[in-house]
VMD Tcl script that builds the backbone (N, CA, C; Angstrom):
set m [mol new atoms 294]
animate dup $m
set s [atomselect $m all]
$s set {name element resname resid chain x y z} {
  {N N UNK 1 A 11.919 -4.171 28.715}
  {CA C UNK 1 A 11.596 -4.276 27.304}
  {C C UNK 1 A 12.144 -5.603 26.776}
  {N N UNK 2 A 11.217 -6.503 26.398}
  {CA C UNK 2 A 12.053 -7.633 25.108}
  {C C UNK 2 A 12.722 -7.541 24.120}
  {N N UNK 3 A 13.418 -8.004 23.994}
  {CA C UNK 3 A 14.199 -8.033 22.675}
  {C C UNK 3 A 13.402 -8.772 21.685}
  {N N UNK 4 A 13.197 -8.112 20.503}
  {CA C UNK 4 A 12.787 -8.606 19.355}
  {C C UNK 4 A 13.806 -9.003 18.124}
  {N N UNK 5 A 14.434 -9.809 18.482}
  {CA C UNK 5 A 15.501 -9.714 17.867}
  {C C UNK 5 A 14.970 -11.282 16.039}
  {N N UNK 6 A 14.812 -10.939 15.247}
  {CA C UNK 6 A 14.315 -11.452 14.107}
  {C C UNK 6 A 15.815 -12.306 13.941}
  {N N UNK 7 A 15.792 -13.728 13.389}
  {CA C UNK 7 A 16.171 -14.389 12.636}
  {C C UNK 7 A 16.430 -14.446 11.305}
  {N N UNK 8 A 17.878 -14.972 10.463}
  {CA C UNK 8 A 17.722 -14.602 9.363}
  {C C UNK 8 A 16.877 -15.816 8.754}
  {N N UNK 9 A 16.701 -17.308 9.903}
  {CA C UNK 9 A 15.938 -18.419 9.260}
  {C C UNK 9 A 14.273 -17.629 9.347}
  {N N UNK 10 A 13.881 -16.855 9.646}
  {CA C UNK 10 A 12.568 -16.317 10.057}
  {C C UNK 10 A 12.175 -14.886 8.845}
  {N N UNK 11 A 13.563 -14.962 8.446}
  {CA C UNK 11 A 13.565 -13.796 7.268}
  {C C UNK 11 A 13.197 -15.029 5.759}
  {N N UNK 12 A 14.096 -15.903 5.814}
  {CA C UNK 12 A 13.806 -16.505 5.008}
  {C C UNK 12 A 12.595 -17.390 4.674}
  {N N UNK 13 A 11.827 -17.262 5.706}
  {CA C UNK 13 A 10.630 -18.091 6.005}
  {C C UNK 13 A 9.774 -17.054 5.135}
  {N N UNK 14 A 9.493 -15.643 5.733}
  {CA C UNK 14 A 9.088 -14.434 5.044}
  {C C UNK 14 A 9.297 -14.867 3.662}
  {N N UNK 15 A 10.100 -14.729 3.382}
  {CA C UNK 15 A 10.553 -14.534 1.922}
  {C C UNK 15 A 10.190 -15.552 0.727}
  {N N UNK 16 A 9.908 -16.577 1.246}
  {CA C UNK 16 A 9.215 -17.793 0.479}
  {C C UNK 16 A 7.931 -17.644 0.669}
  {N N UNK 17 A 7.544 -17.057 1.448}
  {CA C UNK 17 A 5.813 -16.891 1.328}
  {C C UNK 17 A 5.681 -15.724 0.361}
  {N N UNK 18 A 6.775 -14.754 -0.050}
  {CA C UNK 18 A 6.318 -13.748 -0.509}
  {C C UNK 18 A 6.952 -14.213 -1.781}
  {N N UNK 19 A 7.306 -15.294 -2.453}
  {CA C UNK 19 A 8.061 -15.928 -3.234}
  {C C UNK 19 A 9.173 -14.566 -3.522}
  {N N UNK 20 A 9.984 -14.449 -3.036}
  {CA C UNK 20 A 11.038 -13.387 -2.869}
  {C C UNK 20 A 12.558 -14.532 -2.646}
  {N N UNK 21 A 13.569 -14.226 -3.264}
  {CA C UNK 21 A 14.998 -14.905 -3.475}
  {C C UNK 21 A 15.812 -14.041 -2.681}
  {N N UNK 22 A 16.113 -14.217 -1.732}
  {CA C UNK 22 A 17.368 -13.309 -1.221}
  {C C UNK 22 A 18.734 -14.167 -0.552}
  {N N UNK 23 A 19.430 -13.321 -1.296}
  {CA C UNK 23 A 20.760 -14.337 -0.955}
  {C C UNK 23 A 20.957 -13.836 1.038}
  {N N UNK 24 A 22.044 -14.479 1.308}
  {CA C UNK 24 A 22.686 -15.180 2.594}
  {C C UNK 24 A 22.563 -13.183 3.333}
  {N N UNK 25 A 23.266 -12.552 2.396}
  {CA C UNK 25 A 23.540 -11.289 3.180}
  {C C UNK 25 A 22.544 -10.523 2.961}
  {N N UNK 26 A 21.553 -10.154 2.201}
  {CA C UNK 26 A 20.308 -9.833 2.190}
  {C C UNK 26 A 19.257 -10.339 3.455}
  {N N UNK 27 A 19.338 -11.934 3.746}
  {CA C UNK 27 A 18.897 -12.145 4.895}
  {C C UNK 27 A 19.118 -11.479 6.076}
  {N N UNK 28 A 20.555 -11.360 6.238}
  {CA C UNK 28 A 21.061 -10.664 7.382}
  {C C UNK 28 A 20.870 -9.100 7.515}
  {N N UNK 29 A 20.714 -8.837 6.370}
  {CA C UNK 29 A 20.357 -7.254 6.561}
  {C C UNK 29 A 19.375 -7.117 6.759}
  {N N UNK 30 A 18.084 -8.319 6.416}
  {CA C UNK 30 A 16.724 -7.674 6.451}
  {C C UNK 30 A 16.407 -8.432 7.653}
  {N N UNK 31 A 17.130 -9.171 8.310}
  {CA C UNK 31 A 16.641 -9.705 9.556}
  {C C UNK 31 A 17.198 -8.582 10.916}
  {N N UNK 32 A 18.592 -7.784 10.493}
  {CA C UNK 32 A 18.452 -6.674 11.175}
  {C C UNK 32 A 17.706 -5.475 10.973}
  {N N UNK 33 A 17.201 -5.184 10.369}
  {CA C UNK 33 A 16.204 -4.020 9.841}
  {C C UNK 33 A 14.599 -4.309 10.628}
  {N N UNK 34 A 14.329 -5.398 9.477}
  {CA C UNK 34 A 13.159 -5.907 10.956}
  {C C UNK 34 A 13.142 -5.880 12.345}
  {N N UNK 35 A 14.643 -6.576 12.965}
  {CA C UNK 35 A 14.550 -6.348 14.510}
  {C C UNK 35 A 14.499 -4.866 15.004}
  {N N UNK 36 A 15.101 -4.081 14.320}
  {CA C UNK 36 A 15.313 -2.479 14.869}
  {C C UNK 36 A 13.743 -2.298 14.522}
  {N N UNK 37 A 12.634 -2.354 13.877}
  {CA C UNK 37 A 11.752 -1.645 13.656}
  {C C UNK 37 A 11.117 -2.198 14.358}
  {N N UNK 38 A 10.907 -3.725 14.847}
  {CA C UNK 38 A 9.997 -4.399 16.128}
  {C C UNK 38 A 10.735 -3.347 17.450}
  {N N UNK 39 A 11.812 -3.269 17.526}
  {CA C UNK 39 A 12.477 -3.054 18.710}
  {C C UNK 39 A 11.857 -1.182 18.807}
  {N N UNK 40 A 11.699 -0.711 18.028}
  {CA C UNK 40 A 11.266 0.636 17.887}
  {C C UNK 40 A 10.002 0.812 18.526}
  {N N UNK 41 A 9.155 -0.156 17.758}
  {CA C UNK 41 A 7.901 -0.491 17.968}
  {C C UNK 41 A 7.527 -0.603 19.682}
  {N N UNK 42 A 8.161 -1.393 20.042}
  {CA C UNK 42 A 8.003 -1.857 21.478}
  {C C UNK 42 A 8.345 -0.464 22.197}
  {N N UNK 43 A 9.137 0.258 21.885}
  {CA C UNK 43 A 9.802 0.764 22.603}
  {C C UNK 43 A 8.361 2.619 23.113}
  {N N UNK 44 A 7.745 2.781 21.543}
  {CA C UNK 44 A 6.223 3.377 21.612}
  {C C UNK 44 A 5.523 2.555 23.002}
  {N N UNK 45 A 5.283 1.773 23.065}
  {CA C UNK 45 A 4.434 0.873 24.729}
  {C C UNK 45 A 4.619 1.853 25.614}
  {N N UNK 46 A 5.799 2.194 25.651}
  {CA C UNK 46 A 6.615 2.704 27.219}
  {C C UNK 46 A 5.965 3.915 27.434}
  {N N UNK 47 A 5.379 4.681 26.483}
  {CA C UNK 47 A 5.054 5.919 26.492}
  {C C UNK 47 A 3.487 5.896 27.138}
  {N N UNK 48 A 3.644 6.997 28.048}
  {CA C UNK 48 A 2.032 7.175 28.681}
  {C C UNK 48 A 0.638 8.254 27.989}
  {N N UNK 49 A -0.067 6.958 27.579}
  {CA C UNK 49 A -0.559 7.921 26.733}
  {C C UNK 49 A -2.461 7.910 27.253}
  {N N UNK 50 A -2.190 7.488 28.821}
  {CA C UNK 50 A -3.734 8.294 29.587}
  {C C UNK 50 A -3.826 9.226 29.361}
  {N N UNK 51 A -5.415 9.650 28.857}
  {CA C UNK 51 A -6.010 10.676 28.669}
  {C C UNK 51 A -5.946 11.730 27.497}
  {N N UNK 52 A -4.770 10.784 26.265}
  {CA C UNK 52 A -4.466 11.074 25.295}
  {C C UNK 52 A -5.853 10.289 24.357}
  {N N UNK 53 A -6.737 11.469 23.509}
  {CA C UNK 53 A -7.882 10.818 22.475}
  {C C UNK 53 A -7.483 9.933 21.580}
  {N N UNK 54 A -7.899 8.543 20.974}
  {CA C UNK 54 A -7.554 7.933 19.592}
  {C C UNK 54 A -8.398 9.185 18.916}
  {N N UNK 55 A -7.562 8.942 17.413}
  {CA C UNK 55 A -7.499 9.640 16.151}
  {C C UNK 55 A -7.529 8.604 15.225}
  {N N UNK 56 A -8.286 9.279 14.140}
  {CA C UNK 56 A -7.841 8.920 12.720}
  {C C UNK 56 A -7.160 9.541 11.978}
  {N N UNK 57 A -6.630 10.283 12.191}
  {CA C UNK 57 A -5.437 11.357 11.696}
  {C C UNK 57 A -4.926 12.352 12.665}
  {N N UNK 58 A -3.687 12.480 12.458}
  {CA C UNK 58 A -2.916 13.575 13.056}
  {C C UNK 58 A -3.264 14.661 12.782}
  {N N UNK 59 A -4.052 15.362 11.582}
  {CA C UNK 59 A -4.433 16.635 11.608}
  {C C UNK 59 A -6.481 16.472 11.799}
  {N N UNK 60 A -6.940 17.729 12.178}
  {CA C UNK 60 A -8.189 17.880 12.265}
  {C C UNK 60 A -8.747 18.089 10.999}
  {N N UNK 61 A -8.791 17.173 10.001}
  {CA C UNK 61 A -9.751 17.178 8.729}
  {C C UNK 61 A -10.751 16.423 8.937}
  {N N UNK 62 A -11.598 17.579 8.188}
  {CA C UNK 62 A -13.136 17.177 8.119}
  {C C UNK 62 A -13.210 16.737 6.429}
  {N N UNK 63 A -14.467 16.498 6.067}
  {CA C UNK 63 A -14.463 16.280 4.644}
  {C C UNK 63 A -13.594 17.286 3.748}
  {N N UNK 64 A -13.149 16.718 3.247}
  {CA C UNK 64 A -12.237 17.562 2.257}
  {C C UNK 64 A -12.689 17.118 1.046}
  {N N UNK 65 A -13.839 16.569 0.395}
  {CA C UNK 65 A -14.245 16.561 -0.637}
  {C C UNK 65 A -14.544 17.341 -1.585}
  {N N UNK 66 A -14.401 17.533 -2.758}
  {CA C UNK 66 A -15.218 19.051 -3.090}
  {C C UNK 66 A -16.739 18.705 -3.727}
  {N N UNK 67 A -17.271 19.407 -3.852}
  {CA C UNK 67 A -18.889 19.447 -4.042}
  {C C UNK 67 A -18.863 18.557 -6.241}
  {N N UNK 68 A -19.914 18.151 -5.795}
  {CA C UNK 68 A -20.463 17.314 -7.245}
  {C C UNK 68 A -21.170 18.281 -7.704}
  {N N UNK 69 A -20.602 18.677 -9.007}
  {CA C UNK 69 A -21.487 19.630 -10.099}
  {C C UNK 69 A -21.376 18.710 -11.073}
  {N N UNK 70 A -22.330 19.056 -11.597}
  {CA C UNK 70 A -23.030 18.107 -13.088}
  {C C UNK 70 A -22.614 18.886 -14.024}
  {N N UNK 71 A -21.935 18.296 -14.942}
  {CA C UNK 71 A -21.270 19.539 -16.264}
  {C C UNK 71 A -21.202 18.546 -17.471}
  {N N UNK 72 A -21.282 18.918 -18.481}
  {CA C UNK 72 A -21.086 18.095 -20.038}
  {C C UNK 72 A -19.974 17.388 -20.323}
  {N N UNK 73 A -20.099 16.749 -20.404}
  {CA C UNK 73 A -18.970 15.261 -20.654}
  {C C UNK 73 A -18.327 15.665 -22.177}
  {N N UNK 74 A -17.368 15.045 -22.309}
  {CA C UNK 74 A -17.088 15.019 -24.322}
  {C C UNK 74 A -18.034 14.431 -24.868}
  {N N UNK 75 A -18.642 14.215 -26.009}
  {CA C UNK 75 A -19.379 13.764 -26.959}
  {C C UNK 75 A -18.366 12.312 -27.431}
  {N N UNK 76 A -19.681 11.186 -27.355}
  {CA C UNK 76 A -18.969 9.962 -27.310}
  {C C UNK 76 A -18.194 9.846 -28.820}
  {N N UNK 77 A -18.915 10.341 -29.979}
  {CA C UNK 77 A -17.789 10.619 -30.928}
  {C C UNK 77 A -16.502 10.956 -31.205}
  {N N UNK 78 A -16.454 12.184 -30.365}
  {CA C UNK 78 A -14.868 12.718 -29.910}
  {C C UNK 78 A -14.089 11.878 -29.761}
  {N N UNK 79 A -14.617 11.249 -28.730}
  {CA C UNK 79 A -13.772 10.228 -27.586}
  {C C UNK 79 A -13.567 9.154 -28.543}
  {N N UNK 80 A -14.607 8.737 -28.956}
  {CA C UNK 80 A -13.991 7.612 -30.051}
  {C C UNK 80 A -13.603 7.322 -31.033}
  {N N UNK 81 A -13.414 8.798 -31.555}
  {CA C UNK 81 A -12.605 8.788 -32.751}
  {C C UNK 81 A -10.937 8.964 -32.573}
  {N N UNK 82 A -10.596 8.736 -31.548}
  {CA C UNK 82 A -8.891 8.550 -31.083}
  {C C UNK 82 A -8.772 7.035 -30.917}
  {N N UNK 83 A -9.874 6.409 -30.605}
  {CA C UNK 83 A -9.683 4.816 -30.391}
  {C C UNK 83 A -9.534 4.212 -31.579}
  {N N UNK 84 A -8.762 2.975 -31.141}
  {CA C UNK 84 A -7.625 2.287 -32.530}
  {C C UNK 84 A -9.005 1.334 -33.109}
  {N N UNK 85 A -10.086 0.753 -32.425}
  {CA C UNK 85 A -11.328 -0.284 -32.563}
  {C C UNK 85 A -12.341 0.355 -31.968}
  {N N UNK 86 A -13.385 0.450 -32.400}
  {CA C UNK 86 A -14.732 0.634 -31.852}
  {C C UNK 86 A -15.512 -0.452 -32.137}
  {N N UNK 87 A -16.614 -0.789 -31.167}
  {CA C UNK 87 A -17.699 -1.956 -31.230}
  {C C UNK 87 A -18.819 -1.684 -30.436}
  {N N UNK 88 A -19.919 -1.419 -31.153}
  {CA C UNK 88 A -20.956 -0.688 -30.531}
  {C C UNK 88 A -21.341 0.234 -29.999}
  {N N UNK 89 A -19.869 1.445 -30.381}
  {CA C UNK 89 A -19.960 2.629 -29.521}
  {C C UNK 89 A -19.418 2.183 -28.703}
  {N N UNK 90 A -18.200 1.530 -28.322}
  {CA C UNK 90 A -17.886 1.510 -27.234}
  {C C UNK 90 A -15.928 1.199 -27.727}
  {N N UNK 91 A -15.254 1.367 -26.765}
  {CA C UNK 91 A -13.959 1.109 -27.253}
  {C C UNK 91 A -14.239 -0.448 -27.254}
  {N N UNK 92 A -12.993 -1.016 -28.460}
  {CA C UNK 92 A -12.762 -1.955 -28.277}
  {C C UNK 92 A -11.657 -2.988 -28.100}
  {N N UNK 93 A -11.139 -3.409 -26.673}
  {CA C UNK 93 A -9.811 -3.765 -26.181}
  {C C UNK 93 A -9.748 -5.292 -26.286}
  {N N UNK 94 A -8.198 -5.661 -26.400}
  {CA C UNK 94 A -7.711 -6.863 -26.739}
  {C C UNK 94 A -8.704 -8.147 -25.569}
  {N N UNK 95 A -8.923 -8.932 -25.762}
  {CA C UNK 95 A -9.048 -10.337 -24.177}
  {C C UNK 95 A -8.366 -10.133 -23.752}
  {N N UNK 96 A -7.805 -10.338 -22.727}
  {CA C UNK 96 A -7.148 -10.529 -21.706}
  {C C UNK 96 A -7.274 -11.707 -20.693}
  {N N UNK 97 A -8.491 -11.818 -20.175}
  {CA C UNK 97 A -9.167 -13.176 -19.892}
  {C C UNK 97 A -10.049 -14.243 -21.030}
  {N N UNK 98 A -8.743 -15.237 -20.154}
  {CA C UNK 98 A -9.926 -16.352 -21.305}
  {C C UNK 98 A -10.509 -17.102 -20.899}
}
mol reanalyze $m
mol bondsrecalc $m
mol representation Tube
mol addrep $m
């Protein structure tokens, strides 16, 4: 097995891409945390898993959707008589994009 052993200069590399600030001992903790979970990782390989099926889940679910019934909505009045602005029948919210 390799050692995956993470850097705290390789933590900090991370961390500027994710514009993330972590001081000196934060590095070191998250550069050991990372290595144990690569090292975990690797360590799944070892296991023999001929003749074992891929999955998309650990349990046997099938659709679990429930069925579409068509039923009466609120009346757009209702609904818009709790709103602070209306404009055309429709709510009406601040820009946000400009």
């Amino acid at each position: 097995m390799i050692s995956m052993r993470i850097k705290p200069e390789e933590v900090d590399y991370i961390a500027a891409l994710s514009r993330l600030f972590l001081s000196e001992q934060e590095k070191n903790i998250y550069a050991r945390h990372l290595s144990e979970i690569l090292e975990h990782a690797e360590r799944l390989s070892e296991l023999d898993t001929d003749g074992v099926e891929p999955t998309a889940h650990v349990l046997p679910l099938r659709n679990i959707f429930r069925d579409d019934k068509v039923k009466p909505s609120l009346e757009r009045d209702i609904l818009l008589s709790n709103a602070p602005e209306v404009e055309n029948g429709c709510f009406k919210v601040p820009r946000i994009v400009e």
